[in-house]
N, C-alpha and C positions, 0 to 999 in steps of 0.2 A: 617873579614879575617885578621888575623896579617899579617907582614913582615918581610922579612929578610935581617939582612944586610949581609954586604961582605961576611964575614966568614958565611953565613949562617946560622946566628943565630938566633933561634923566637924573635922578636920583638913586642909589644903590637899599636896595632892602637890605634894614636891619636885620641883623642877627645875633644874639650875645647870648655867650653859657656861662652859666655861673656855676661854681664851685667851690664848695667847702672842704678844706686839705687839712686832714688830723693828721702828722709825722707824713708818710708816704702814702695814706689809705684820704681817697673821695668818701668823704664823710656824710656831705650832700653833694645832690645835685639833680640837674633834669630827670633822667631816668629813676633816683632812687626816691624824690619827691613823688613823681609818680606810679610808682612802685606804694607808697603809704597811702595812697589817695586809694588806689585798688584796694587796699588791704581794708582802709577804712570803710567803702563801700560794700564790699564783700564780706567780711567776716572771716577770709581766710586765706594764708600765706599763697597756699595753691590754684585756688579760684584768683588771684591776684594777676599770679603767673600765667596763668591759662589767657585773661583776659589783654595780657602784654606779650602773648606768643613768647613766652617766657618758661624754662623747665622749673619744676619745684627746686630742682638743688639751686639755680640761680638764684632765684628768688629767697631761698632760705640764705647764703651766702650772702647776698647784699642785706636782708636783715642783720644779719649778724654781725657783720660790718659796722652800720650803723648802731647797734647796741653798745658794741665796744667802742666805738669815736665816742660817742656821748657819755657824759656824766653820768648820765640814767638812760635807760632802758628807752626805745621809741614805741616798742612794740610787746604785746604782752601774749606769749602762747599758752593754750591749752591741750593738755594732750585728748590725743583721739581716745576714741571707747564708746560707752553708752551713747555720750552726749555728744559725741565727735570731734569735741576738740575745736578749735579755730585758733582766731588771733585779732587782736584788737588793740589799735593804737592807744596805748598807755598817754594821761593828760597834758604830760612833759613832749611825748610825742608828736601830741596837735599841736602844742606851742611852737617846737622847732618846724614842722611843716608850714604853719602860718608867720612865723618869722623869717621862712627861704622864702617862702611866695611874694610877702614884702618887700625884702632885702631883691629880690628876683625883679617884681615892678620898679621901683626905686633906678634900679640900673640899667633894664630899659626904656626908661624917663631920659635919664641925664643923657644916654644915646643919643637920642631922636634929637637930642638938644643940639648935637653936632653936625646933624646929616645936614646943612645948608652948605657947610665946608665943600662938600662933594657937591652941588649941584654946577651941571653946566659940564663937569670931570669925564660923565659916565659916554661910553661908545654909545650908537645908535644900537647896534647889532652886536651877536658876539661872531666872529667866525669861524667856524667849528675847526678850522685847521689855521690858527695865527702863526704864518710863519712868513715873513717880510721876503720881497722877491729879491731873488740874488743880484745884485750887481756886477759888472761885466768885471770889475776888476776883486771884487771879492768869490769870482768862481774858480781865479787861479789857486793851486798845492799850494800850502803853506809849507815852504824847508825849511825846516828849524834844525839844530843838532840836538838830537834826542834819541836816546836809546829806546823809546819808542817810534821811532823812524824809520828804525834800520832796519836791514831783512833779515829776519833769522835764515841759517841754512841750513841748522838743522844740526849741524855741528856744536857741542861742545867747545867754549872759548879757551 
């Protein structure tokens, strides 16, 4: 749903993803911040994933990910047995979760600070098929000379 400002102008809804790039690997981001938020809550890589319609191996995968981006460790495992094992974000962890959520605010701040740019911009409607009606002289063949033009026959040249 867009927005309006004062003058009641269309406005386009914000949206921005942020991400943290170590060499080629998303080191943070949307889904892997919330990914630690589960784990936090939970106490367990799997319970995380379950709660994100997420398999354990993904889940175990983007921990591991992030373990190796960072200097230290986000997350700390226990193995299973007696006591069953879990997983709990290590204190270096919460720091870098609470520095993307930050850094995350922060840059949907300065956004919003731009969307008056777009006011007035935005269509009333969208229309599910935008395609501009032909005009009587852009309905004629285009002849170009192009060997995409020509007819194959089927013969070898």
């Amino acid at each position: 749903m867009n927005m309006t400002n004062k003058n009641n102008m269309l406005m386009p809804k914000p949206k921005v993803t942020v991400r943290l790039l170590h060499h080629d690997e998303i080191a943070m981001g949307p889904g892997k911040a919330e990914l630690l938020e589960a784990i936090h809550n939970t106490g367990s890589i799997s319970s995380a994933g379950r709660s994100m319609k997420m398999s354990y191996r993904r889940a175990w995968l983007l921990v591991d990910v992030m373990n190796r981006c960072f200097c230290k460790p986000l997350v700390h495992t226990a193995k299973g047995g007696k006591d069953g094992g879990g997983a709990t974000l290590t204190p270096f962890g919460l720091e870098v979760l609470e520095n993307y959520k930050k850094m995350n605010q922060a840059v949907s701040s300065a956004m919003l600070a731009y969307l008056p740019l777009f006011a007035g911009m935005m269509s009333e409607t969208i229309d599910p098929v935008a395609v501009p009606p032909i005009e009587e002289d852009d309905a004629k063949p285009i002849q170009a000379e192009s060997p995409l033009n020509t007819h194959y026959s089927g013969k070898d040249a």
